[in-house]
Gaussian input, Z-matrix of N, CA and C with variables (Angstrom, degrees):
# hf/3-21g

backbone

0 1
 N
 C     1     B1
 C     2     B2     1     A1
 N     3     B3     2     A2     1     D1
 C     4     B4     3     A3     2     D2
 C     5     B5     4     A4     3     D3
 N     6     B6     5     A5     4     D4
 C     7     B7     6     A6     5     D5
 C     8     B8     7     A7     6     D6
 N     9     B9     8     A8     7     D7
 C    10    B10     9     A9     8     D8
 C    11    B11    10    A10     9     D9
 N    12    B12    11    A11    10    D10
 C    13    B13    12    A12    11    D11
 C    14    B14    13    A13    12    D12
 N    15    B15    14    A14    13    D13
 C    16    B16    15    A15    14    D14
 C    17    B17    16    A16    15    D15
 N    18    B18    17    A17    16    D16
 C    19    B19    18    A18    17    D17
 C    20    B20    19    A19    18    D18
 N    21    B21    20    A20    19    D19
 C    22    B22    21    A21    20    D20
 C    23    B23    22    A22    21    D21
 N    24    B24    23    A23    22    D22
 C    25    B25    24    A24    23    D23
 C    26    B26    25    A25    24    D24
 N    27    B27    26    A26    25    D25
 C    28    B28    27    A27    26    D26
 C    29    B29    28    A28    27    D27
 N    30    B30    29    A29    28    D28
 C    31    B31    30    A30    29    D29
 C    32    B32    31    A31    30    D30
 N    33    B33    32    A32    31    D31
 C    34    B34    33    A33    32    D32
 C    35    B35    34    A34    33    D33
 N    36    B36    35    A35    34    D34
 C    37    B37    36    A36    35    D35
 C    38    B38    37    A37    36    D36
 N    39    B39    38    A38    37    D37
 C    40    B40    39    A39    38    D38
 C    41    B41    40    A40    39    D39
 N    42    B42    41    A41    40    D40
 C    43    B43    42    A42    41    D41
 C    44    B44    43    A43    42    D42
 N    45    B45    44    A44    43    D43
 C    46    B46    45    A45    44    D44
 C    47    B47    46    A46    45    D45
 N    48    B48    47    A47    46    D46
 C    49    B49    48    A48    47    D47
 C    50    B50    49    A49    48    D48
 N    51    B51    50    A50    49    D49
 C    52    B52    51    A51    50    D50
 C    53    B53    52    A52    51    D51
 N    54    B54    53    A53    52    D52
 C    55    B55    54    A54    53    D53
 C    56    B56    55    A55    54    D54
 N    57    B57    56    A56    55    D55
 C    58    B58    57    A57    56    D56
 C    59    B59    58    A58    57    D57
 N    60    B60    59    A59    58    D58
 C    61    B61    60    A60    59    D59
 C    62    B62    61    A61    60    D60
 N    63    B63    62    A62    61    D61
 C    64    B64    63    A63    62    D62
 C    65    B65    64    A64    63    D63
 N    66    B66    65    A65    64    D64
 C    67    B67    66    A66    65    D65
 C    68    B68    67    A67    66    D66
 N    69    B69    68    A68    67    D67
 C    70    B70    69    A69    68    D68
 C    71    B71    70    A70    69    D69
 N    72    B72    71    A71    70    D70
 C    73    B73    72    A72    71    D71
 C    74    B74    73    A73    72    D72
 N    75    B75    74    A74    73    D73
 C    76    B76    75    A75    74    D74
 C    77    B77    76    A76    75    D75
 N    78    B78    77    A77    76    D76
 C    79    B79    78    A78    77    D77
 C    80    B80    79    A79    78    D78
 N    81    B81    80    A80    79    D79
 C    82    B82    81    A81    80    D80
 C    83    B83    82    A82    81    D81
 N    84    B84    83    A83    82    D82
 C    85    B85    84    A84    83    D83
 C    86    B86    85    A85    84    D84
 N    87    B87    86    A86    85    D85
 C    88    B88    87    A87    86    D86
 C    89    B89    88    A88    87    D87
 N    90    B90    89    A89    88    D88
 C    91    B91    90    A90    89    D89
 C    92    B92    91    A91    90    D90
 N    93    B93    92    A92    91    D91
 C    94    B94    93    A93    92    D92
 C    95    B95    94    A94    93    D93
 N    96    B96    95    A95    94    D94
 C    97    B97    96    A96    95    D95
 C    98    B98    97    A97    96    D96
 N    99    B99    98    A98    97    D97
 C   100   B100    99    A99    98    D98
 C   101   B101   100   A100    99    D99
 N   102   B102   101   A101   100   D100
 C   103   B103   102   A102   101   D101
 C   104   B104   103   A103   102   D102
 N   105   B105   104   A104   103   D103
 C   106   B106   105   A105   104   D104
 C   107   B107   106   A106   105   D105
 N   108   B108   107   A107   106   D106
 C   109   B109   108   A108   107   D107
 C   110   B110   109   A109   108   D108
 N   111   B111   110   A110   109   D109
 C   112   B112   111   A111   110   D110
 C   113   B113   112   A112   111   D111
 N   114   B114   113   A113   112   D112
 C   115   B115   114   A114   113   D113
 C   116   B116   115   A115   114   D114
 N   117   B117   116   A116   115   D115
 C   118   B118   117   A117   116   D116
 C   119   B119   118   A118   117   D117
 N   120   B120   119   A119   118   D118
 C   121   B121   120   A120   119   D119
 C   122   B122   121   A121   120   D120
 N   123   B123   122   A122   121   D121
 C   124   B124   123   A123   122   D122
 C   125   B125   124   A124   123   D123
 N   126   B126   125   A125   124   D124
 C   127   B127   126   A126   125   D125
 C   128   B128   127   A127   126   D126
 N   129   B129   128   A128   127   D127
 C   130   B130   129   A129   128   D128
 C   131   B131   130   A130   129   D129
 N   132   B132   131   A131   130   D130
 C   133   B133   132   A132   131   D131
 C   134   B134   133   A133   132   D132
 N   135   B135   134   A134   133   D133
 C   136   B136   135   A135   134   D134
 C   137   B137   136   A136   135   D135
 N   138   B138   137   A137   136   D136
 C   139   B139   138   A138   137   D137
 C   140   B140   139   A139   138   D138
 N   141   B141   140   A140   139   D139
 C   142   B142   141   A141   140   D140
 C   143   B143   142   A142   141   D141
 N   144   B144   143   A143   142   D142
 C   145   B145   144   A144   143   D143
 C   146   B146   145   A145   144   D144
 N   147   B147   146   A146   145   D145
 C   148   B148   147   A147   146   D146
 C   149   B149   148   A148   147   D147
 N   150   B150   149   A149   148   D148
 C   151   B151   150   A150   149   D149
 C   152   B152   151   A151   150   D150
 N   153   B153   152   A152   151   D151
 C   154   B154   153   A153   152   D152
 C   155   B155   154   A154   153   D153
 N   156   B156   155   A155   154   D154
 C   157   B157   156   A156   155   D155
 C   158   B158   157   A157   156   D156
 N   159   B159   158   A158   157   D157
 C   160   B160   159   A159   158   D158
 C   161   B161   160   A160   159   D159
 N   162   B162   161   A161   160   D160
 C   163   B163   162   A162   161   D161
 C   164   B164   163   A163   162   D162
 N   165   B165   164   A164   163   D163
 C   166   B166   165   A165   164   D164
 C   167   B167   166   A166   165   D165
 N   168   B168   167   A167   166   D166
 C   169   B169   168   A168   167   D167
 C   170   B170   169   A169   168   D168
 N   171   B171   170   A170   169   D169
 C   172   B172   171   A171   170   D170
 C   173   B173   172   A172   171   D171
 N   174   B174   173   A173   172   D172
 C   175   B175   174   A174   173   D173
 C   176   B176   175   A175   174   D174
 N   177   B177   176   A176   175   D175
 C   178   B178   177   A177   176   D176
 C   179   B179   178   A178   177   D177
 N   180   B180   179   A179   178   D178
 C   181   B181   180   A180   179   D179
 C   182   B182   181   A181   180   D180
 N   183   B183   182   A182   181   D181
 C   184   B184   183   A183   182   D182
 C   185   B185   184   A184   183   D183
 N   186   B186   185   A185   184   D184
 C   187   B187   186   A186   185   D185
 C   188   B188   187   A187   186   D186
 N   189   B189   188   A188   187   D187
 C   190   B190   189   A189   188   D188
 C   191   B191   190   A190   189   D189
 N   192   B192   191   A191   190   D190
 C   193   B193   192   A192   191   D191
 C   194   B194   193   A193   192   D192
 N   195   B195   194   A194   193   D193
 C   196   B196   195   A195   194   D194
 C   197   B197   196   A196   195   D195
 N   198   B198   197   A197   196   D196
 C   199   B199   198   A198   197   D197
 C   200   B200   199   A199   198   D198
 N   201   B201   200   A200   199   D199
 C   202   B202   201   A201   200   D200
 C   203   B203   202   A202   201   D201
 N   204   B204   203   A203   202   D202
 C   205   B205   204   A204   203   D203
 C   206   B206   205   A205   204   D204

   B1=1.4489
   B2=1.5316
   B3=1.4476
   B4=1.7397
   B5=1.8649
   B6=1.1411
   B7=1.7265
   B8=1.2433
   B9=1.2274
   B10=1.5919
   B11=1.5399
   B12=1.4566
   B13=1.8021
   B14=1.0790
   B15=1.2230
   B16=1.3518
   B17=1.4270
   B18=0.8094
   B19=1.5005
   B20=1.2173
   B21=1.6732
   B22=1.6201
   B23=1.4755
   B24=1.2995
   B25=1.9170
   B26=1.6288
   B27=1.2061
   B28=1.3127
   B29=1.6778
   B30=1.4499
   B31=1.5325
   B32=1.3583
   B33=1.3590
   B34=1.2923
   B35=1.5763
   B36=1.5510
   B37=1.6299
   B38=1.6756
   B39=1.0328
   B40=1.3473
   B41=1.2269
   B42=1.4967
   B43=1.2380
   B44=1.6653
   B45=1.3329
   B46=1.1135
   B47=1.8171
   B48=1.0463
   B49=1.2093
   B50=1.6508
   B51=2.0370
   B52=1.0899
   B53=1.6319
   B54=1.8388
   B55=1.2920
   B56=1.7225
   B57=1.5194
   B58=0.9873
   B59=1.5392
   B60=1.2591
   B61=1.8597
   B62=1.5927
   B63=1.2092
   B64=1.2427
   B65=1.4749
   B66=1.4490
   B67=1.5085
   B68=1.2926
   B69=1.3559
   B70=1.5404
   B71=1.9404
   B72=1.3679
   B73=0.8155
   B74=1.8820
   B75=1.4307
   B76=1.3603
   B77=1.7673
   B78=1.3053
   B79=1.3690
   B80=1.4128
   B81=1.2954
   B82=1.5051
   B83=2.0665
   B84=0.6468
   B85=1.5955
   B86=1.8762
   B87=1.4324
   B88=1.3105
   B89=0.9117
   B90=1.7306
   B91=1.4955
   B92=1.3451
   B93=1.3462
   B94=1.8053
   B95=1.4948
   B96=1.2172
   B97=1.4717
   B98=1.8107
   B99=0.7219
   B100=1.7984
   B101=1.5223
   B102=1.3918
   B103=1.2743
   B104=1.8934
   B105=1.0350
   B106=1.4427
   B107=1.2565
   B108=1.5345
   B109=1.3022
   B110=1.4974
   B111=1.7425
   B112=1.3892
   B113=1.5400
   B114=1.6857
   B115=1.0250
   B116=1.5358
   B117=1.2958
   B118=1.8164
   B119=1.4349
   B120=1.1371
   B121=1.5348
   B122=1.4763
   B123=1.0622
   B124=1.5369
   B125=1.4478
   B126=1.5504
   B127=1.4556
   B128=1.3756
   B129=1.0645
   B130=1.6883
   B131=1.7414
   B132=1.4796
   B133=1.6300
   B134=1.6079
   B135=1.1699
   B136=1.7241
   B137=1.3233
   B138=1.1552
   B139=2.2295
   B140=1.1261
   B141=1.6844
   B142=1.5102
   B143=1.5487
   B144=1.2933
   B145=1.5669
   B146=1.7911
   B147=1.2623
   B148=1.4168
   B149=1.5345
   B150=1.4525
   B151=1.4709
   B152=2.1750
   B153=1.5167
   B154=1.4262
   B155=1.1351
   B156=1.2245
   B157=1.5107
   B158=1.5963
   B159=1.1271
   B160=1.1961
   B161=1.6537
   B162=1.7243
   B163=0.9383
   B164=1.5340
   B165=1.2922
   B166=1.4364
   B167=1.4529
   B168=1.1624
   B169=1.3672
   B170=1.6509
   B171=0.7063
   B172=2.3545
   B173=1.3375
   B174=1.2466
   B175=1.7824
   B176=1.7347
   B177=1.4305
   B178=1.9171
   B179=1.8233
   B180=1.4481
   B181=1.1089
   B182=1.6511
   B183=1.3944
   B184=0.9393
   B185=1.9259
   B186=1.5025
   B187=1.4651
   B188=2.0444
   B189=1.1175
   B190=0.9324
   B191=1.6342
   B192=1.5907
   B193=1.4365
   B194=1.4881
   B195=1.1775
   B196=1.6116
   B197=1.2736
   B198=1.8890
   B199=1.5229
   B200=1.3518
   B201=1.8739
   B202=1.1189
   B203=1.3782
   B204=1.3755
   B205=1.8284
   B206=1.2254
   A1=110.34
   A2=114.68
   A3=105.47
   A4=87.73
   A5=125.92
   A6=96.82
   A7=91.08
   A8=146.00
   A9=121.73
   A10=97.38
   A11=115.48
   A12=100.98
   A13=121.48
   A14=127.69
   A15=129.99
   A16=142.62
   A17=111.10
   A18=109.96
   A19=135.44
   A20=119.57
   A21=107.17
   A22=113.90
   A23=118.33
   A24=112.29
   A25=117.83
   A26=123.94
   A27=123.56
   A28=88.79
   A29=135.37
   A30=112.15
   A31=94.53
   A32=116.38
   A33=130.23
   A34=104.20
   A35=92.12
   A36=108.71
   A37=119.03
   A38=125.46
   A39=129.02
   A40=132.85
   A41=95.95
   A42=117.44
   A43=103.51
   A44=138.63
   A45=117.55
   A46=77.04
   A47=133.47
   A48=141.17
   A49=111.68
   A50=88.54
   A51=109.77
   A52=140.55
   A53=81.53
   A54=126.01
   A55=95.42
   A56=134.21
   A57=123.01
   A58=129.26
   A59=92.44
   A60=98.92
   A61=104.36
   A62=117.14
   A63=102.77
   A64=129.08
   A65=107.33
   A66=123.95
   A67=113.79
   A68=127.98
   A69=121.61
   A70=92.58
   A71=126.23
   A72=117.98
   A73=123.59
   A74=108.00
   A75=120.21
   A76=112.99
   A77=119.08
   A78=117.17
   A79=105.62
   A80=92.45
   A81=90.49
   A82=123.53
   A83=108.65
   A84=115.93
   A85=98.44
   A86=111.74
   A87=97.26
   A88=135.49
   A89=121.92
   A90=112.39
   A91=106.16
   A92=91.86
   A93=109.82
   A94=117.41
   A95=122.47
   A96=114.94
   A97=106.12
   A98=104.09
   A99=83.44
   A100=90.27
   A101=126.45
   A102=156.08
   A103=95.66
   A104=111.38
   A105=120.46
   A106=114.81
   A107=111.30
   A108=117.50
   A109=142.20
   A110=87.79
   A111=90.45
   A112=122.05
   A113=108.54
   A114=95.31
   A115=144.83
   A116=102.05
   A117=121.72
   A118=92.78
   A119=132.21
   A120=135.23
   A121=84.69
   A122=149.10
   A123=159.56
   A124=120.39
   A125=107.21
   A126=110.39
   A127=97.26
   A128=153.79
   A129=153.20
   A130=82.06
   A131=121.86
   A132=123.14
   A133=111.21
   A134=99.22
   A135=102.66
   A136=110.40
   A137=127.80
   A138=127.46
   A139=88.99
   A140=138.16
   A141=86.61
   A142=152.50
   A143=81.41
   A144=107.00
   A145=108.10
   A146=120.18
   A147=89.73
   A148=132.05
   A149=113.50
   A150=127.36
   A151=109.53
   A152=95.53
   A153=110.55
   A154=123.34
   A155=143.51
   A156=165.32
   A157=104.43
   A158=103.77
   A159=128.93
   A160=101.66
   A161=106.82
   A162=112.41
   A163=128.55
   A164=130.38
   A165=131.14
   A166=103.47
   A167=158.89
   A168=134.46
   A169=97.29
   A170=110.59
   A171=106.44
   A172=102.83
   A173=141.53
   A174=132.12
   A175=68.54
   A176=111.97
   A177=116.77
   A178=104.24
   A179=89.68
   A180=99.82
   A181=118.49
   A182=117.01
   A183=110.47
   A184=111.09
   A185=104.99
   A186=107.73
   A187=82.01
   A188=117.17
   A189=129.45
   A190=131.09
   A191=109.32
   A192=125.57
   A193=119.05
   A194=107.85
   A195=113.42
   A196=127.06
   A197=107.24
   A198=109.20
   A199=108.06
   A200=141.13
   A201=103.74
   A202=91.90
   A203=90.55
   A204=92.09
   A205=132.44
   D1=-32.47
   D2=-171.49
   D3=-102.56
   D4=17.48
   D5=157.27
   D6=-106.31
   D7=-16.86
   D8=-168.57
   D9=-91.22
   D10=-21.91
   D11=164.53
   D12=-58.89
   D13=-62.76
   D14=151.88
   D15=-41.31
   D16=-9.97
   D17=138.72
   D18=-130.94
   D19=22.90
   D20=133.19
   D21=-77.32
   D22=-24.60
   D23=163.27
   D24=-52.61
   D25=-30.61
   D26=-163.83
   D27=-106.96
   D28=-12.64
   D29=176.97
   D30=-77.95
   D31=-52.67
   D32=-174.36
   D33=-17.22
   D34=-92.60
   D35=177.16
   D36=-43.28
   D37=-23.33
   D38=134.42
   D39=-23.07
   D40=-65.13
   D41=-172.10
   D42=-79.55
   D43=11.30
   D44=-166.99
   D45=-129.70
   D46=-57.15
   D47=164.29
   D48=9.46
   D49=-71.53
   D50=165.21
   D51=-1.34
   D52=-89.07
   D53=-170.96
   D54=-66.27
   D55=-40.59
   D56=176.50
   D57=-63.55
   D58=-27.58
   D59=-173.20
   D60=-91.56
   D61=-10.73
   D62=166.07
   D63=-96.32
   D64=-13.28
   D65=143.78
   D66=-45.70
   D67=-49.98
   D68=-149.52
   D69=-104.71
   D70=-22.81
   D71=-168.99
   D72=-105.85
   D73=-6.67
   D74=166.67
   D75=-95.03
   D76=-177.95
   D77=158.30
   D78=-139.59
   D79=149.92
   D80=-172.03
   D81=-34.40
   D82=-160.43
   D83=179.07
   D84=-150.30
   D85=110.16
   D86=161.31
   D87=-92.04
   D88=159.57
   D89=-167.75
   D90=-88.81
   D91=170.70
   D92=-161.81
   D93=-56.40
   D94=139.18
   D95=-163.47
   D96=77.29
   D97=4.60
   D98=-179.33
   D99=-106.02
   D100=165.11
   D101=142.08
   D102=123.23
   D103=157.60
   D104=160.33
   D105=-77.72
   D106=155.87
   D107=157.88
   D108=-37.36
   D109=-50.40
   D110=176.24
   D111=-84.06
   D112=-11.80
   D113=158.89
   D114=-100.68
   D115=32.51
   D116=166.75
   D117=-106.51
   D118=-34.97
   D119=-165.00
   D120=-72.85
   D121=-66.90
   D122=-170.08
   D123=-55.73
   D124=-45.89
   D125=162.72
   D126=-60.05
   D127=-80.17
   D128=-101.18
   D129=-92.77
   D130=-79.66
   D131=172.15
   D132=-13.47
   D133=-59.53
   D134=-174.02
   D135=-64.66
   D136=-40.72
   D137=171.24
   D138=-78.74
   D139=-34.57
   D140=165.35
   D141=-75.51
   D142=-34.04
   D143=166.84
   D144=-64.25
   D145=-55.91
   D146=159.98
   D147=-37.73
   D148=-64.05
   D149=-172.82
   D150=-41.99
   D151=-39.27
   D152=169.67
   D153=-64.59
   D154=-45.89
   D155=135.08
   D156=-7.05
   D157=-69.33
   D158=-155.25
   D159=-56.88
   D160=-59.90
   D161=174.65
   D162=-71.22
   D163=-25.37
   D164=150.84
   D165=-64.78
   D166=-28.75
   D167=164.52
   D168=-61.87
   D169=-105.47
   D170=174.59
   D171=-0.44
   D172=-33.24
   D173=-158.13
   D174=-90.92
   D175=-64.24
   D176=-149.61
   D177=-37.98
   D178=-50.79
   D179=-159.23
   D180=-76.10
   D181=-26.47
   D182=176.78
   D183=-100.48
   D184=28.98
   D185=-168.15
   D186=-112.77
   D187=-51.26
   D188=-178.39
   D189=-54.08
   D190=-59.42
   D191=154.59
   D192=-60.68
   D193=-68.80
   D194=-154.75
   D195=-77.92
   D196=-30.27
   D197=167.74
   D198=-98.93
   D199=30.13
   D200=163.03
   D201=-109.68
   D202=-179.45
   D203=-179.56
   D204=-118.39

């Protein structure tokens, strides 16, 4: 009787575990027709401009460190 309590307590909490990390770790999905223009136009600019960033820090850094001598 006290191992099967114990572990519907521990699926449980499992089970809530779960449900939390996929809260904290997805984002919503909106439904179709929702968002503005400008704001898909705005997301896309911004990953790019991240993605750009990213890679001129890597050129900087490895122009700076690695090829002088």
């Amino acid at each position: 009787m006290k191992h099967s309590s114990r572990k519907a307590e521990a699926d449980r909490i499992l089970d809530r575990l779960d449900e939390q990390a996929e809260k904290t770790l997805s984002t919503p999905k909106p439904a179709e027709g929702d968002g503005d223009w400008t704001e898909r136009l705005g997301r896309r600019l911004g990953r790019v401009f991240g993605v750009l960033l990213v890679l001129y820090l890597l050129w900087h850094l490895f122009t700076t460190y690695l090829l002088r001598p």
